[in-house]
PLY file of the C-alpha trace (Angstrom):
ply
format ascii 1.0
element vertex 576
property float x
property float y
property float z
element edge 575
property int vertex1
property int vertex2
end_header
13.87 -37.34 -21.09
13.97 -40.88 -19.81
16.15 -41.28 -16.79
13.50 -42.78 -14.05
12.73 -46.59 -13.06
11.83 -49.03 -10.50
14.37 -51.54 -8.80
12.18 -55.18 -7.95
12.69 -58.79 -7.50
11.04 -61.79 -8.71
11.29 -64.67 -5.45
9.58 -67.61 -4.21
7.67 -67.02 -1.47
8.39 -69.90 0.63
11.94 -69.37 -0.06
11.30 -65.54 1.70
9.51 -67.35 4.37
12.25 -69.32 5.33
14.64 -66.23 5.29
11.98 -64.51 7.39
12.01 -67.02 9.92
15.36 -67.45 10.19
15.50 -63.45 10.67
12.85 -63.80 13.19
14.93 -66.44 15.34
17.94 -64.05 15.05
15.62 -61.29 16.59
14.64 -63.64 19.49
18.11 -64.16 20.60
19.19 -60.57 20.09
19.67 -58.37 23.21
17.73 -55.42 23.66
18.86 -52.26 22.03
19.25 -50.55 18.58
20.65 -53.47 16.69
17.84 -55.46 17.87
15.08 -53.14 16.74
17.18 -52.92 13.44
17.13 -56.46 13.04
13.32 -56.48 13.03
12.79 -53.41 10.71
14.49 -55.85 8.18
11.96 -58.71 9.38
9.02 -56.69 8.75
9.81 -55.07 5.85
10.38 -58.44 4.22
7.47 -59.61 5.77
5.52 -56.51 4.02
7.06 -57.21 0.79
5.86 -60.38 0.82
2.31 -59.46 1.14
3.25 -56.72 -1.52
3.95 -59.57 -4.03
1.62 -61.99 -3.31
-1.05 -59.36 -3.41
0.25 -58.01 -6.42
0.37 -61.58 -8.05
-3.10 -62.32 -7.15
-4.49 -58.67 -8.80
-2.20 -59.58 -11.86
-4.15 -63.15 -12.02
-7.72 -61.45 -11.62
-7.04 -57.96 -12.96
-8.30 -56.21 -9.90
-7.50 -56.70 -6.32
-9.44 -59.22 -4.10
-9.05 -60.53 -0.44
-7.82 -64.39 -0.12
-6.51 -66.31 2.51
-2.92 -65.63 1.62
-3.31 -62.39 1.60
-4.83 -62.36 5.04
-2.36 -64.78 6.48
0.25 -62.46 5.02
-1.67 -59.52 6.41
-1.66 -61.50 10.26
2.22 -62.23 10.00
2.82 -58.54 8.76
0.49 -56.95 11.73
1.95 -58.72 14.28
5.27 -57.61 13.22
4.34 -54.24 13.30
3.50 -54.29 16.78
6.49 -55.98 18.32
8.19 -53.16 16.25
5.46 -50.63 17.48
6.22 -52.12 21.29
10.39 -52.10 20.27
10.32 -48.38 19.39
8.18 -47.08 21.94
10.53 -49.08 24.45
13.45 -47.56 23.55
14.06 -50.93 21.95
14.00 -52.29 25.12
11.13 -54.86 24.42
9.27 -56.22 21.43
6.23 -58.81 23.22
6.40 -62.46 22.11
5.56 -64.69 19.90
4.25 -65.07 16.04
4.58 -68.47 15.60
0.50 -69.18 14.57
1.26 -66.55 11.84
4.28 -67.76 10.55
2.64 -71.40 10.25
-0.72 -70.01 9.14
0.95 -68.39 6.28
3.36 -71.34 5.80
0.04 -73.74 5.10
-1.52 -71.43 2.28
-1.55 -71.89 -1.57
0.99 -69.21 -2.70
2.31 -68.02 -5.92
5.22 -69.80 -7.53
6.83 -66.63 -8.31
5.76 -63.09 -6.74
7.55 -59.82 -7.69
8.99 -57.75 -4.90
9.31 -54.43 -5.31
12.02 -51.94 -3.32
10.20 -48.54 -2.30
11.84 -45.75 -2.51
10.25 -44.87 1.05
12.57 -47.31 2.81
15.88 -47.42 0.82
16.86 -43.41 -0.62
14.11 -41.02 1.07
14.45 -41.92 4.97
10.74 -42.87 5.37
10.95 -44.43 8.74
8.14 -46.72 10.46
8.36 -44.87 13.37
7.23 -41.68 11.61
4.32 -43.63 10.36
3.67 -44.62 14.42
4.05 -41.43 15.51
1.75 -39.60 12.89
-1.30 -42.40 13.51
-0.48 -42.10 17.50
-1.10 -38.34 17.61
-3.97 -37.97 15.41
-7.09 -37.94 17.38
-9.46 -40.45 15.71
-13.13 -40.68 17.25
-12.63 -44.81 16.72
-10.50 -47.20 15.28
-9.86 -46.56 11.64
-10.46 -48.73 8.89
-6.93 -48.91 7.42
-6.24 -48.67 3.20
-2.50 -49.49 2.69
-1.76 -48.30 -0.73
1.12 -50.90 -2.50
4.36 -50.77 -2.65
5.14 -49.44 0.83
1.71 -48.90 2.00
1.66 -52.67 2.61
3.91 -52.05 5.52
3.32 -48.60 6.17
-0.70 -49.62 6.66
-0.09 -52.36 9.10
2.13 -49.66 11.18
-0.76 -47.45 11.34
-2.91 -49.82 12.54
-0.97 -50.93 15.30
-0.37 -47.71 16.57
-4.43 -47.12 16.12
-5.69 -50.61 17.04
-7.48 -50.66 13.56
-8.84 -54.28 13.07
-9.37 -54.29 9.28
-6.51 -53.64 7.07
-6.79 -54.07 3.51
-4.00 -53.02 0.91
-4.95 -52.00 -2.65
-2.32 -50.96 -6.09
-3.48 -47.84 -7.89
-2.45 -48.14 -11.30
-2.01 -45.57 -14.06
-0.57 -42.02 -14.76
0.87 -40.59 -11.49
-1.78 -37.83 -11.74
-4.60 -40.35 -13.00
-4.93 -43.60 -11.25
-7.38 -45.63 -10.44
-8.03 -48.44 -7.96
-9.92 -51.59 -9.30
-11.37 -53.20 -6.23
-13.61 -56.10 -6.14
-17.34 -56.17 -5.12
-16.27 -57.67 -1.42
-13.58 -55.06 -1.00
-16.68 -52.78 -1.85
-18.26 -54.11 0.68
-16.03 -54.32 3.26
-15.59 -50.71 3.07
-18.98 -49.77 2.80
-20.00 -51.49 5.99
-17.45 -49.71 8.05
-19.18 -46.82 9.56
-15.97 -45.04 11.52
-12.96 -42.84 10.05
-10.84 -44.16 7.12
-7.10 -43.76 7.11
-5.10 -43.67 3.60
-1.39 -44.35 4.08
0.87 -44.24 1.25
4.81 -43.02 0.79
4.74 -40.47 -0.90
4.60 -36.54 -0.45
1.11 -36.33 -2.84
2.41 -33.84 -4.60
1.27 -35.91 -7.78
-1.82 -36.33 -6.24
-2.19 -39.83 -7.66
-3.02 -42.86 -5.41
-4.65 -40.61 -2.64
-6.46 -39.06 -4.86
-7.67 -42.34 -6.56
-8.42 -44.39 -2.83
-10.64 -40.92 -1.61
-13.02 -40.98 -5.20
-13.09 -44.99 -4.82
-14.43 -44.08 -0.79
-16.43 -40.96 -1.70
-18.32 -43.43 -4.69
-19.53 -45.88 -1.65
-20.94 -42.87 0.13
-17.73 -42.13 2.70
-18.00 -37.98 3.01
-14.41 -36.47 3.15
-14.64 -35.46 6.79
-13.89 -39.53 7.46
-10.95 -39.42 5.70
-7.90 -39.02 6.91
-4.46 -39.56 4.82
-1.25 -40.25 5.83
1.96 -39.20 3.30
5.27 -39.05 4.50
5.47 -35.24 3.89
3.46 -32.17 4.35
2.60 -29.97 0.68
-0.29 -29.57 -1.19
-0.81 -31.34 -4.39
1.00 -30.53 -7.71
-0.17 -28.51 -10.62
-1.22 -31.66 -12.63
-3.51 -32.69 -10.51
-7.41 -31.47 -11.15
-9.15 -28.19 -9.32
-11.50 -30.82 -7.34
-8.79 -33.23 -5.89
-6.86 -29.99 -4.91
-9.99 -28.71 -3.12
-10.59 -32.16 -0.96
-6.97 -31.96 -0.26
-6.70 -28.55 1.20
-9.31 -29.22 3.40
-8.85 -32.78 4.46
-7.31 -34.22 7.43
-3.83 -35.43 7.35
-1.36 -37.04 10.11
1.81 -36.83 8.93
5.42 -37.11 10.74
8.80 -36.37 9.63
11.90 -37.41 9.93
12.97 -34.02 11.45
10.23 -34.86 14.15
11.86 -38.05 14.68
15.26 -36.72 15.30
13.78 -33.56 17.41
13.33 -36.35 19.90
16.18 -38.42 19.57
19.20 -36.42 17.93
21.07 -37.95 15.36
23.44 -37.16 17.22
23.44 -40.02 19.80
22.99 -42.73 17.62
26.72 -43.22 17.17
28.19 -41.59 19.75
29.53 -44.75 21.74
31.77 -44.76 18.39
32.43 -41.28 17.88
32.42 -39.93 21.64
29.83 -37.01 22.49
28.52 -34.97 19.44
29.03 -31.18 19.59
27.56 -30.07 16.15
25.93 -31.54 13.78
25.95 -29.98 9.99
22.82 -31.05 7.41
25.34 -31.54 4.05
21.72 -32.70 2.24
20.20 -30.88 -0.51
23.39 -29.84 -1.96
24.80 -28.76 0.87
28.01 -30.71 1.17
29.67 -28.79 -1.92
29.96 -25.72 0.96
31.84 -28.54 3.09
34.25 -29.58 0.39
37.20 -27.68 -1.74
36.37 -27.14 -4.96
38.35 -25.74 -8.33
34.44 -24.71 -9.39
31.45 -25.35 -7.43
30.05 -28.88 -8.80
26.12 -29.40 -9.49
23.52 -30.33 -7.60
20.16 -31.72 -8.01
18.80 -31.33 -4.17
15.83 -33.15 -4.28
16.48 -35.94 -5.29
19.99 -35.99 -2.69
20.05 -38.30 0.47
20.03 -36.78 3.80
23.38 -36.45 4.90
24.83 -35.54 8.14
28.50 -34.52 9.22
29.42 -35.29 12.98
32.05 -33.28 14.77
33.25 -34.80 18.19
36.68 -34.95 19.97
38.13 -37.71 17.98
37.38 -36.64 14.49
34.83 -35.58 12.21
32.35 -38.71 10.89
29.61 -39.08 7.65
26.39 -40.33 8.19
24.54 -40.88 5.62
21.02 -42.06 4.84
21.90 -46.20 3.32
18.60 -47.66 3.50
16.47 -49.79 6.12
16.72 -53.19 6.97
18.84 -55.79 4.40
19.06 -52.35 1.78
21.56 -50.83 4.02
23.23 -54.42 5.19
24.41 -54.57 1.67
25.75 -51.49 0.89
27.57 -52.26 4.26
29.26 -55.18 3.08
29.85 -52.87 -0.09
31.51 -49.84 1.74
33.40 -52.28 3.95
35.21 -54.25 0.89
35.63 -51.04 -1.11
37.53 -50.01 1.80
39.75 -52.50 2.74
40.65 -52.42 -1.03
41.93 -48.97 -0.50
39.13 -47.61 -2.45
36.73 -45.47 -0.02
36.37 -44.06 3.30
36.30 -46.24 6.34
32.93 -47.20 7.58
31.90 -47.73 10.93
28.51 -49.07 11.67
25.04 -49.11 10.10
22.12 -48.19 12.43
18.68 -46.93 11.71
19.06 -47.16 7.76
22.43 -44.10 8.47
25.94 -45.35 7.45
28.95 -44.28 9.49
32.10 -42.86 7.78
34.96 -41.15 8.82
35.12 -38.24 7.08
37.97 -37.33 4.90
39.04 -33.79 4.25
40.04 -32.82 0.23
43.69 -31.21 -0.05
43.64 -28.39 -1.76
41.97 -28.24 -5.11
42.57 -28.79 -8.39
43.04 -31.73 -11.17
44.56 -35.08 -9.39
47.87 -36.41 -10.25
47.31 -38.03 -14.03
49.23 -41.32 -13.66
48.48 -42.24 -10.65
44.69 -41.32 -10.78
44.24 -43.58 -14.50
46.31 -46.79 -12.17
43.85 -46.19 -9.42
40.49 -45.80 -11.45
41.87 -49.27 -13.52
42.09 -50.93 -10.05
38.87 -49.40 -8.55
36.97 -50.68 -11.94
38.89 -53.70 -11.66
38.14 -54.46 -7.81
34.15 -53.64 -8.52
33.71 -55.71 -12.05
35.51 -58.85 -9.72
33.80 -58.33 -6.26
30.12 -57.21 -7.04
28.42 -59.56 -9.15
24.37 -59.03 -10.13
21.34 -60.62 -11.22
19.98 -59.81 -14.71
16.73 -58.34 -13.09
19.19 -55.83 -11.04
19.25 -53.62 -14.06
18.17 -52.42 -17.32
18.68 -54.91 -20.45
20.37 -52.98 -23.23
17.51 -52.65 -25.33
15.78 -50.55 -23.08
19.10 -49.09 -22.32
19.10 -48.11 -26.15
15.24 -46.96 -26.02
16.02 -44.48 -23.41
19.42 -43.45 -25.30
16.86 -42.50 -28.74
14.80 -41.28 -26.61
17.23 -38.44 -24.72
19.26 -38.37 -28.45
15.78 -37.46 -30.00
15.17 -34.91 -27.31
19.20 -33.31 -26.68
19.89 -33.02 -31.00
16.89 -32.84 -32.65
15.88 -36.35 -34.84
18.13 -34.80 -37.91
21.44 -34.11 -36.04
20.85 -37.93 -34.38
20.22 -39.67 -37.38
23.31 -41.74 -37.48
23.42 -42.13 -33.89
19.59 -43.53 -34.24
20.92 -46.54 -36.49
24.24 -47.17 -35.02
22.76 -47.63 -31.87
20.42 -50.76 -32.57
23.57 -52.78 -34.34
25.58 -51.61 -30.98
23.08 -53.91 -28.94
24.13 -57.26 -29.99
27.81 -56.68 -29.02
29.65 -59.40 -26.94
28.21 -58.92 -23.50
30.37 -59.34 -20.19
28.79 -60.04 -16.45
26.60 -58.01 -15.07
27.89 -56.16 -11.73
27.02 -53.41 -9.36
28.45 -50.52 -10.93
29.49 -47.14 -9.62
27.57 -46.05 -11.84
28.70 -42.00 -11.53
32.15 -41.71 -12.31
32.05 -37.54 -11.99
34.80 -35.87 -11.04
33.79 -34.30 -7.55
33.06 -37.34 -6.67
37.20 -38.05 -6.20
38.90 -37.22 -3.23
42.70 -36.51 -2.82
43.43 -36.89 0.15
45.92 -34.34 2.62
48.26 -37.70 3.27
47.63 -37.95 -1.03
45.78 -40.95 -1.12
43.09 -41.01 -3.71
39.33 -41.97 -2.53
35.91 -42.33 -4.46
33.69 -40.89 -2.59
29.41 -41.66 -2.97
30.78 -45.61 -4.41
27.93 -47.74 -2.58
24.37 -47.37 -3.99
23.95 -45.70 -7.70
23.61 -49.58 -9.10
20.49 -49.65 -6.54
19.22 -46.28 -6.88
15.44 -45.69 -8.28
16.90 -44.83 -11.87
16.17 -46.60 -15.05
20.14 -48.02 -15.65
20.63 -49.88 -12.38
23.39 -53.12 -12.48
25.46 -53.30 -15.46
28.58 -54.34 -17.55
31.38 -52.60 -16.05
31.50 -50.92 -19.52
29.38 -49.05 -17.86
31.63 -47.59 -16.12
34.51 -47.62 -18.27
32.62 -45.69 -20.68
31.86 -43.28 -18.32
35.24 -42.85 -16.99
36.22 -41.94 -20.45
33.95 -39.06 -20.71
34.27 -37.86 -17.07
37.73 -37.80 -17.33
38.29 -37.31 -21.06
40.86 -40.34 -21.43
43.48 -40.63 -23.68
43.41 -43.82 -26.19
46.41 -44.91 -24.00
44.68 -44.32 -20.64
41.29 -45.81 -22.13
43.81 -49.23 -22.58
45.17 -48.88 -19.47
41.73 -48.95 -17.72
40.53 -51.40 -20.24
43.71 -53.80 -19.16
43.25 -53.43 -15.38
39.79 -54.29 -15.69
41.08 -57.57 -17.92
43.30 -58.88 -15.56
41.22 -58.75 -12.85
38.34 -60.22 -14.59
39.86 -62.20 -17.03
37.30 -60.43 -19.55
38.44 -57.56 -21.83
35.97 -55.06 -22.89
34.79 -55.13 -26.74
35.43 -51.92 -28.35
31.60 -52.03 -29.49
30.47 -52.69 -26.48
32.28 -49.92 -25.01
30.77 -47.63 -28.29
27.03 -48.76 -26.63
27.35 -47.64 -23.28
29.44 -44.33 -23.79
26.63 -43.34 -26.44
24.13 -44.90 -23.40
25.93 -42.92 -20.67
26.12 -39.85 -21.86
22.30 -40.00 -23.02
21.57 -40.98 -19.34
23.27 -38.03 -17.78
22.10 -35.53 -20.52
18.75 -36.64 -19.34
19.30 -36.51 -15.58
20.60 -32.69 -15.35
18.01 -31.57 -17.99
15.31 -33.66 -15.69
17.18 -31.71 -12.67
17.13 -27.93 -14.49
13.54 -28.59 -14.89
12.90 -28.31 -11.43
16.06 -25.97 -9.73
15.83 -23.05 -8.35
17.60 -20.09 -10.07
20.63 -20.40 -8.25
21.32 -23.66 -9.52
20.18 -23.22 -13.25
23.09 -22.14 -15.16
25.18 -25.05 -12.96
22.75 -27.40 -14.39
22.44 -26.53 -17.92
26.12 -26.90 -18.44
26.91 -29.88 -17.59
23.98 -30.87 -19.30
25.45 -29.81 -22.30
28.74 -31.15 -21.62
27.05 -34.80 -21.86
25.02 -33.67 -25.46
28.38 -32.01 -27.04
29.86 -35.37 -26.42
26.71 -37.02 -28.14
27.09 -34.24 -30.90
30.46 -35.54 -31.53
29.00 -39.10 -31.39
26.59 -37.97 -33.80
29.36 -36.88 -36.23
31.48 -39.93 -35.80
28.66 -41.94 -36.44
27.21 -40.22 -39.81
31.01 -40.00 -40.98
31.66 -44.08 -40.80
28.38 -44.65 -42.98
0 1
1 2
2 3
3 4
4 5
5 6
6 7
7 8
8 9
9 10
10 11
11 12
12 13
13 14
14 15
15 16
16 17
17 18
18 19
19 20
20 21
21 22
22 23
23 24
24 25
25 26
26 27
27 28
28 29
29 30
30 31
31 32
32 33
33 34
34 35
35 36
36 37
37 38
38 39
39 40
40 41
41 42
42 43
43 44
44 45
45 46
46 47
47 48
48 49
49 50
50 51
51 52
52 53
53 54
54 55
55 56
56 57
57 58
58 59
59 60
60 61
61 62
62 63
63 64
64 65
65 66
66 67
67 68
68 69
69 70
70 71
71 72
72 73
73 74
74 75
75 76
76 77
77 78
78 79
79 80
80 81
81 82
82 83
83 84
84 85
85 86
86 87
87 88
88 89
89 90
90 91
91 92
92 93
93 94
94 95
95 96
96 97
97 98
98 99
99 100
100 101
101 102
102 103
103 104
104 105
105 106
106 107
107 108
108 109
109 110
110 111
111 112
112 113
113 114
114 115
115 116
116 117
117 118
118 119
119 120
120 121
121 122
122 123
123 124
124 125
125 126
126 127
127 128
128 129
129 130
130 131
131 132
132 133
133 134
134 135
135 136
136 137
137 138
138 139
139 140
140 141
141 142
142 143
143 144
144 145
145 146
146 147
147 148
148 149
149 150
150 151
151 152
152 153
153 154
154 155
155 156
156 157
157 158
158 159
159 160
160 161
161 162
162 163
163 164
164 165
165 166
166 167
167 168
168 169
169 170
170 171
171 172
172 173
173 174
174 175
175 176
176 177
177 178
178 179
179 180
180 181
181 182
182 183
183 184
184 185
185 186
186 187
187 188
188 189
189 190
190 191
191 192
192 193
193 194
194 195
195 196
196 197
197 198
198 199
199 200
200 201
201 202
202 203
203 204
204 205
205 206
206 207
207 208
208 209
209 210
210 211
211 212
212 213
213 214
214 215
215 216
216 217
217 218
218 219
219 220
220 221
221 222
222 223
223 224
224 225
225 226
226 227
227 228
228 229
229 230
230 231
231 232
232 233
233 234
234 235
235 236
236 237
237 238
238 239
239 240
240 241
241 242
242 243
243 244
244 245
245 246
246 247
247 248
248 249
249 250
250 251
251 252
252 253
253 254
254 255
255 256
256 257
257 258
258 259
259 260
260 261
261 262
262 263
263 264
264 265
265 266
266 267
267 268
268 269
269 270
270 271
271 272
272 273
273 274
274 275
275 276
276 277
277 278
278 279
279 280
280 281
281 282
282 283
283 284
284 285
285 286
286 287
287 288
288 289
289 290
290 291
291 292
292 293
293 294
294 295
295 296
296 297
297 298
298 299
299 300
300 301
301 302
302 303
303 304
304 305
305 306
306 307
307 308
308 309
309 310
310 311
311 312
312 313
313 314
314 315
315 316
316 317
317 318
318 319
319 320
320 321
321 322
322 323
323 324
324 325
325 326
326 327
327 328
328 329
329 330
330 331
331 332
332 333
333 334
334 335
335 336
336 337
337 338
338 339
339 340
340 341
341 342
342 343
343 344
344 345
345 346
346 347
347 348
348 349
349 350
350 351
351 352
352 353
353 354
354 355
355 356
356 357
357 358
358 359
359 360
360 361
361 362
362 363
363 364
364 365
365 366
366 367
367 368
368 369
369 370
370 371
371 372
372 373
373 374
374 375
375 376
376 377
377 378
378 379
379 380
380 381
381 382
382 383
383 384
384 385
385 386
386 387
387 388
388 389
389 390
390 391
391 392
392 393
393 394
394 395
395 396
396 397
397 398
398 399
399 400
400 401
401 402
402 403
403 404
404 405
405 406
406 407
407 408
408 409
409 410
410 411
411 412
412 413
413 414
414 415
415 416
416 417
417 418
418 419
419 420
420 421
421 422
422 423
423 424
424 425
425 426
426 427
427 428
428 429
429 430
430 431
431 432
432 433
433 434
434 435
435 436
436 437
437 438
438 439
439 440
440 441
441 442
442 443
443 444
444 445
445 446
446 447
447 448
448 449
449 450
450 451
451 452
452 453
453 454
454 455
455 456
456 457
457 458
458 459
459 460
460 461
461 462
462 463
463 464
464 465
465 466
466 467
467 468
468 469
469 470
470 471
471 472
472 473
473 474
474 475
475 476
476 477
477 478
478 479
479 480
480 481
481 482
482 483
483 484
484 485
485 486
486 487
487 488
488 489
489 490
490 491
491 492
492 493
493 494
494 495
495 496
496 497
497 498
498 499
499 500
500 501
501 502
502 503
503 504
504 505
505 506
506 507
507 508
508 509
509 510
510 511
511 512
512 513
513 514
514 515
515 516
516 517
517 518
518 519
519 520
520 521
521 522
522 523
523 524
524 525
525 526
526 527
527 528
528 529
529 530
530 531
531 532
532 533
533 534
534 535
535 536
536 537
537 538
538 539
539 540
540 541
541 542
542 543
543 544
544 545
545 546
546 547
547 548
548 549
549 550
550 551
551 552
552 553
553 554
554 555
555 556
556 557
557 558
558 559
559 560
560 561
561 562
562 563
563 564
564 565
565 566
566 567
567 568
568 569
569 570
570 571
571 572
572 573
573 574
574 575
């Protein structure tokens, strides 16, 4: 099943330089505190994803990776970034040292790239990989002598230059593994060879991930053990403890078991400084604090039937109970990845769409929670008026770039691909050659769907208001549909909700008059064939890897989605 895909950006470097600086000068006048300290996580991950595309442009020119003065000038700005955020959070974000001025003009006065693609890690903006983990892990592993730092691209860029300011490493270099996730390979040039060769101390290998794939680790310690580095140098730095996963070979298992890793958590993170302060000038003092992740918050809800769950790949999630209220904080995203789904959950709203939201700090979103009345299906009428308006308000207020999502044609690969996969290729045949005509139909702007349009995910309200709930991020999640046509979302409103032909026109018409575009019915045909492929491929993807418990949850409402391309199928073979 195809369901899986990477969000990036294609930018002009000076063009992030100048947004960099001007995020920089905002820093300098901020006053100390949490904001502050926020303001420069976004500085420095830009920063990092700069040197993540110009590095990446510069392997892509030579096929393998190479050091160059950009890179190194990108390296400086990045390092000394990391320290004034190394200084910030061991400070209590009460200082962040001065100056980085020479690096910002020593960069500025390089040959760069026209064009450099950025990408978003997942690390940073759905799985609450924090820098200060990163600082903490490097602090409190007891190296005999500086390391030699490998940052392994995307994240590693900035996750690298964090461990070697906590370490006082003074040779970073950052390298892409490409390939398989279980089988790839680094292709390093003869001076990165020797750069690494020459160093005679420990080696640290920092990447994002949790290794279970094995992968780029695995890749960077056979590139080190080929110049003659013996394991016991090594020391590698994921973002969670495990051992390696099944598809990975007996040898690189072996080495792993045994090697040394430094590793930090975000549960180490908050063990020193609760979650619960970090908003409680807003929501008074904290008394409990309950972890809704992993599938948890369907205990905290009211329910007609339990809804599915696929836990691992949930954001951490957090209710707050105080004095004045109860309050959801929920994992957003660091640095200008949370600032817009701010500006998101703010309009939505003041539109009367969502649940109020109070701050962002630290990546975690602040909502006041809203209780469910009791269960059962939501008030027809008024529901089909509110989802028009809510489609309306989101097709009008959230406009996107192309490059924000998936073009239909690989929209309509992964849709043969699931089809193949859910019906067998005989049962799909029509759907197989509809689908290709469908691609060509009149196309309306691209926005920042909802993208989930399930029905747990609607709230009504004790004082009967009705609320989407989870509205913010599914256009930026790490999925292969990302921005679309709000067909999109109309189509998936139909299934969720099995409209009526008149409701369909009724959502169809709000969406018109607040975009002055009306949907084309083949258009509409696409993306409900494309929807339900998508989510027939997301809870099979999910059963794959639940736990019992969760299994039979899982398999039916992944054959909800392929009944509905069944009937698809039908309607399809019947009109040829």
């Amino acid at each position: 099943m195809l369901v899986h895909g990477d969000r990036d950006a294609t930018a002009a470097p000076r063009q992030v330089l100048r947004s960099i600086t001007a995020a920089l000068n905002t820093v300098e006048h901020c006053e100390p505190g949490p904001r502050r300290h926020d303001l420069l996580t976004s500085a420095f991950l830009e920063t990092a994803g700069l040197l993540q595309g110009i590095a990446d442009a510069e392997m892509q020119g030579r096929g393998f990776d190479e050091l160059s003065p950009a890179q190194d000038a990108a390296m400086a700005l990045t390092l000394m970034l990391a320290r004034k955020l190394t200084a910030s959070a061991w400070s209590g974000f009460a200082a962040i040292g001065s100056g980085v001025t020479p690096e910002l003009m020593e960069l500025a006065i390089q040959q760069l790239p026209e064009r450099v693609t950025i990408f978003t890690p997942r690390a940073f903006a759905l799985d609450a990989v924090y820098p200060e983990a990163y600082l903490k892990a490097a602090a409190e592993h007891p190296w005999p002598a500086p390391p030699l730092v490998i940052g392994l691209r995307s994240a590693g860029a900035a996750l690298g230059a964090l461990v070697a300011a906590a370490t006082g490493a003074r040779t970073v270099v950052t390298l892409r593994a490409t390939g398989p996730a279980s089988q790839r390979e680094l292709h390093a040039s003869s001076q990165i060879r020797a750069l690494l060769t020459a160093h005679q101390g420990p080696f640290a290998i920092v990447d994002e991930g949790s290794a279970a794939a094995g992968g780029s680790f695995e890749a960077t310690a056979d590139l080190l053990a080929s110049l003659g580095v013996s394991s016991d140098r090594i020391v590698f730095l994921p973002s969670q403890l495990g051992g390696l996963g099944p598809a990975v070979d007996l040898r690189h298992r072996t080495r792993w078991a045994s090697a040394a890793r430094a590793v930090a958590t975000f549960e180490d993170l908050v063990a020193e400084t609760p979650l619960a302060d970090w908003f409680s000038d807003l929501t008074g003092q904290v008394a409990r604090v309950d972890n809704l992740s992993g599938g948890a918050w369907r205990a905290a809800g009211r329910f007609a039937e339990t809804p599915p769950a696929y836990p691992a790949r949930e954001r951490l999630k957090f209710r707050l109970h105080s004095a004045s209220g109860q309050w959801l904080a929920r994992f957003a995203g660091l640095g200008v990845i949370g600032e817009a789904k701010l500006d998101r959950a703010i309009a939505l709203h003041r539109a009367g769409f969502t649940p109020e939201p109070l701050a962002l700090r630290r990546g975690f979103l602040l909502e006041r929670w809203e209780e469910t009345g009791a269960p059962g299906p939501l008030p027809r009428q008024r529901f089909v008026e509110q989802l028009g308006a809510y489609l309306g308000f989101r097709a009008m207020a959230f406009p996107a770039e192309d490059h924000e999502g998936a073009s239909r044609e690989v929209l309509a690969e992964m849709a043969q691909a699931n089809i193949r996969e859910a019906l067998g290729p005989d049962t799909a045949r029509g759907l197989l050659r509809v689908l290709p005509r469908l691609v060509s139909a009149p196309a309306g702007q691209r926005v920042h769907v909802d993208g989930r349009l399930h029905v747990w995910e609607w709230l009504r309200t004790p004082d009967d208001l009705i609320l989407k709930a989870d509205a913010l991020d599914h256009s930026a999640s790490h999925d292969l549909v990302g921005a679309q046509e709000i067909d999109w979302d109309i189509a998936g409103a139909k299934l969720e909700f099995d409209l009526t032909a008149h409701e369909l026109a009724r959502v169809r018409d709000a969406v018109r008059d607040a975009t002055g575009e009306r949907p084309h019915p083949a258009a509409l045909l696409f993306f409900e064939i494309c929807y339900a492929a998508f989510q027939a491929g997301c809870w099979r993807t999910a059963l794959a890897y639940a736990p019992a418990a969760e299994a039979t949850r899982l398999a039916t409402q992944a054959a909800r989605y392929e009944e509905r391309l069944g009937l698809l199928a039908q309607a399809a073979e019947s009109s040829e």
